[in-house]
C-alpha positions in Angstrom: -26.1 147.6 42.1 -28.7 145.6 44.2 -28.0 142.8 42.8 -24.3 142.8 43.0 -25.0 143.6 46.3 -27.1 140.5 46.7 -24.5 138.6 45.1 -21.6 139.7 47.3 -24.2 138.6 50.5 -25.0 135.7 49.5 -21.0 134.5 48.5 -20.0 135.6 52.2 -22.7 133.7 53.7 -21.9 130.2 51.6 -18.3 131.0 52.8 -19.2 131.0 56.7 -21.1 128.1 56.1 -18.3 126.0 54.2 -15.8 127.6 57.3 -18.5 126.4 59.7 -18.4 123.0 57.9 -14.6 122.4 57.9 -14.4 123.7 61.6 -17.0 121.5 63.0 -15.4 118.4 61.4 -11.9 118.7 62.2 -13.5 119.6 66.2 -15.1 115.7 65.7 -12.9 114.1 63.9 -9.4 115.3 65.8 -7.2 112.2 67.6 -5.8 114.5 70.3 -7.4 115.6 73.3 -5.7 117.7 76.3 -2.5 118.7 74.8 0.2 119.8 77.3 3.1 121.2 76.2 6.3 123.0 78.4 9.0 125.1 77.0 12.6 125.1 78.9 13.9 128.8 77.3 16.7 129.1 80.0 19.0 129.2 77.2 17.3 132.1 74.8 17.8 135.6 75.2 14.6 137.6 76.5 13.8 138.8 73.1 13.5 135.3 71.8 11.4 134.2 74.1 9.5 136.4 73.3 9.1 135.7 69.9 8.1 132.0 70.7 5.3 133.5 72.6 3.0 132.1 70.3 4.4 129.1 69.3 2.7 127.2 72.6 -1.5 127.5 71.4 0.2 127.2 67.3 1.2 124.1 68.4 -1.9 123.2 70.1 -4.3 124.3 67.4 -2.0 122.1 64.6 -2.7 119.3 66.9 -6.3 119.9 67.8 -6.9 120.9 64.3 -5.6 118.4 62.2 -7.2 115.8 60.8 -5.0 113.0 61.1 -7.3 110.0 59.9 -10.4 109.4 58.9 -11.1 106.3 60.2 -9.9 106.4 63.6 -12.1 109.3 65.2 -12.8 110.7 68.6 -10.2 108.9 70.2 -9.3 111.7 72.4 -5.3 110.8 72.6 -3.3 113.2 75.3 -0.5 114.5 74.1 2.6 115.8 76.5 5.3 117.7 74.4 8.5 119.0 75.9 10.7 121.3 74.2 14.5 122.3 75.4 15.6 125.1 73.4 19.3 124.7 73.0 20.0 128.4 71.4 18.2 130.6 68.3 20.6 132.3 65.0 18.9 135.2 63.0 18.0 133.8 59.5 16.4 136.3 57.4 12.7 137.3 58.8 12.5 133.9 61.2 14.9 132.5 63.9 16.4 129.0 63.0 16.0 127.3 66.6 18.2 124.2 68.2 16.1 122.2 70.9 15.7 118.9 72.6 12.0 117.4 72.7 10.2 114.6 74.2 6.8 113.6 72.9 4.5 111.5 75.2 1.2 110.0 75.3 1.4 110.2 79.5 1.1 106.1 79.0 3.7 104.0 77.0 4.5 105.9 74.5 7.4 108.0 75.1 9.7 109.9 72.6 13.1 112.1 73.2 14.7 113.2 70.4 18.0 115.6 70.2 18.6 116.5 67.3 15.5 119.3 66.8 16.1 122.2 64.4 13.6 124.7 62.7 12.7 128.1 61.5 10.0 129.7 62.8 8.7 133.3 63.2 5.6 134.6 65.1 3.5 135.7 62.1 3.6 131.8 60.3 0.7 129.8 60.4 1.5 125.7 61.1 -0.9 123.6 58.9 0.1 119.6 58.0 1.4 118.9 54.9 1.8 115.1 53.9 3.8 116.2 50.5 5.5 119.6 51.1 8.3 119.3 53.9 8.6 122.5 56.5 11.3 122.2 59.4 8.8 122.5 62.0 5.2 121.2 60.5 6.9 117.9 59.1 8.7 117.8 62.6 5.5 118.0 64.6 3.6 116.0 62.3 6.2 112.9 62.2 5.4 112.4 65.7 1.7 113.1 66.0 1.6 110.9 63.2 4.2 108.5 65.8 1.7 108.7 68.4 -1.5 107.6 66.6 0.5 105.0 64.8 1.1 103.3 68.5 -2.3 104.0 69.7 -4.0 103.1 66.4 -1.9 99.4 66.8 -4.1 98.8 70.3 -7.1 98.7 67.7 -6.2 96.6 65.4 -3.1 94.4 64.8 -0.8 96.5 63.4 -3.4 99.0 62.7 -0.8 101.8 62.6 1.5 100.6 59.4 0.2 103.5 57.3 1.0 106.1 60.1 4.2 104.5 60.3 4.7 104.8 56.7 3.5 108.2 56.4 6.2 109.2 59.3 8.5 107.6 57.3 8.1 109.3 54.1 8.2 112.8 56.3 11.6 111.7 58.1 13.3 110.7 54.2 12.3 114.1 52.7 13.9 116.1 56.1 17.2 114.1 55.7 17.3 115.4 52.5 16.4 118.8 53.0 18.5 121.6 54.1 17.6 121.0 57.7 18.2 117.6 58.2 19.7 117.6 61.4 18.1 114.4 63.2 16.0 113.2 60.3 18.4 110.0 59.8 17.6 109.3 63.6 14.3 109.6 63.2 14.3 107.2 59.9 16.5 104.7 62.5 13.4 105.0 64.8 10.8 104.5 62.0 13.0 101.5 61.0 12.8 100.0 64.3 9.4 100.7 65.7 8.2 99.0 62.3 10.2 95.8 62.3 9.3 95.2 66.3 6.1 93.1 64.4 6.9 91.3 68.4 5.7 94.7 70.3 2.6 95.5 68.5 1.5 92.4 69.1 2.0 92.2 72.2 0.3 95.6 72.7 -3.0 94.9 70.7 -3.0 91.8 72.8 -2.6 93.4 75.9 -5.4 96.5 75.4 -7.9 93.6 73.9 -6.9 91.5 76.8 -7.7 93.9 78.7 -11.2 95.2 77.0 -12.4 91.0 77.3 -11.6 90.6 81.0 -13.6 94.1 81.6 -16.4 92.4 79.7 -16.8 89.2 81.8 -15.0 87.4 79.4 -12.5 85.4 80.9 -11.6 82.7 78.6 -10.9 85.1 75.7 -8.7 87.1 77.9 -6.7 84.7 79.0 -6.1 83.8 75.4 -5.2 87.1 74.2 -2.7 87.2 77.5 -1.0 84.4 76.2 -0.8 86.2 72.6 0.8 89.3 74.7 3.9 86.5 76.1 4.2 85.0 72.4 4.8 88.4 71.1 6.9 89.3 73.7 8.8 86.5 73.6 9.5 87.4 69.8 11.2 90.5 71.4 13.3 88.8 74.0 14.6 86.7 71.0 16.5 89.8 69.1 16.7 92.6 72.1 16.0 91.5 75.8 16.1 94.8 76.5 14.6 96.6 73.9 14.0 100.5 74.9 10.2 100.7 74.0 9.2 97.3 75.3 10.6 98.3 78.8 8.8 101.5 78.4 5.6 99.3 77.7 6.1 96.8 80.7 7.1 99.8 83.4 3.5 101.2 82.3 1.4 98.6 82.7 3.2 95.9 85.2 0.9 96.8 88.0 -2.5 96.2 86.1 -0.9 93.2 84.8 -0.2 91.4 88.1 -3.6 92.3 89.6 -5.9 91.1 86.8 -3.5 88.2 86.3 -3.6 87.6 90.3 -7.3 87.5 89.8 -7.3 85.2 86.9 -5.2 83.0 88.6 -2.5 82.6 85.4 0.3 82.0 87.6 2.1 80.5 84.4 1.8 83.8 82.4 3.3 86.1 85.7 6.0 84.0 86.0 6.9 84.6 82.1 6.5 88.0 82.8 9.4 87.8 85.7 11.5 86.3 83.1 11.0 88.7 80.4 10.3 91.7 82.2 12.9 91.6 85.4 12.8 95.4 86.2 9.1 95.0 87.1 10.0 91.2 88.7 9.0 92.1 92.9 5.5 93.4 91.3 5.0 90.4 90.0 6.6 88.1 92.5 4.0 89.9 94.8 1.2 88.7 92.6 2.7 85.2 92.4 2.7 85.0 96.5 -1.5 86.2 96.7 -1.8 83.7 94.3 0.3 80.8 96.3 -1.5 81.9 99.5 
């Protein structure tokens, strides 16, 4: 009996440490940081709301939790979710939920999607799943999975094709599920994002850019500047106005026109009127300091 005793002791305490193990590592290896997230629940009744309760830390701990790559550690990304709940139907022991969401990376990233539906009840667990599709894990995880692509891109050129690809594989399995409501949008999205080769240049260019100048090294910069126009250029050439390269430009006009004020790359801000007229008095202004 002692010994089964011992047994049963010693099988609990190589389970704590194997918990302790897969805790700590998914605490240093997440990609999210501060995770903010706001439900509008106007539309639900009081009992509903009630329900999703919980829903608000699940979806933080899935985040936080998660172990979305190996490779790409520690970067600390903040996440800023938003979800409109458009109305809730009783199926079986969970509530199939209708909502409106906009995912964010408070920078230039930016996400809205309409067309959100999933079941959910307040005694489920959300864990990712790369194979088997859930209405509201696959949903969450296509665009955590978004976010780091677009952040993993400022790394490395087009760092974030597997991301992409992996969202991609999530949207085709919701559209043919039997809550597909939006997936086809989001494979439109997937289908865009990647084939803007144009955009994720420029962004890689502009974030190394960036990272040079800080480090004193001013020829480089000004190189990797230029590289930011070329790919830029590419998306003036099929959509002048595409949605996320605004997005992009709106973000980070202001830096641009000071460090290139400071560089003195009169040239590159007056591409940037051209390309980027929403943002053109910002950099007219850093044209005039320039002229002065």
């Amino acid at each position: 009996m002692y010994n089964l005793f011992l047994v049963v002791m010693v099988f609990r305490r190589i389970t704590q440490i194997i918990l302790f193990l897969i805790l700590s590592q998914n605490s240093i290896l997440g990609q999210f940081g501060k995770i903010e997230i706001i439900f509008d629940e106007q539309l639900l009744r009081s009992n509903i709301r009630q329900l999703i309760l919980p829903l608000r830390e699940e979806i933080k701990r899935f985040y936080t939790s998660t172990v979305w790559n190996q490779e790409f550690v520690d970067l600390e990304i903040p996440l800023n979710i938003q979800i409109v709940f458009e109305g809730a139907t009783q199926k079986g022991s969970s509530q199939t939920f209708l909502a409106q969401a906009l995912f964010s990376n408070g920078n230039d990233l930016r996400y809205f999607d309409k067309g959100v539906q999933f079941l959910y009840n307040d005694s489920g667990t959300l864990y990712y799943d790369p194979v088997i599709f859930d209405p509201l894990s696959s949903f969450l995880a296509f665009y955590g999975n978004l976010i780091l692509a677009g952040e993993i891109d400022t790394y490395t050129p087009e760092g974030g094709t597997t991301e992409l690809e992996l969202c991609r594989s999530i949207a085709i399995r919701g559209n043919s599920s039997n809550y597909s409501r939006g997936w086809a949008d989001r494979i439109q999205l997937i289908n865009e994002l990647s084939a803007n080769s144009g955009l994720r240049k420029a962004r890689f260019a502009y974030y190394y850019a960036i990272d040079l100048f800080q480090q004193g090294k001013i020829k480089s910069s000004i190189v990797e500047f230029e590289n930011m126009i070329s790919g830029l250029d590419e998306v003036y050439e099929i959509s002048p106005r595409n949605h996320h390269t605004v997005l992009f430009l709106k973000a980070h006009a202001d830096t641009l026109s000071h460090i290139l004020t400071v560089l003195n790359q009169k040239d590159i801000l007056l591409d940037l009127v051209e390309l980027d007229p929403d943002n053109e008095k910002i950099y007219s202004e850093g044209l005039e300091e320039i002229s002065e």
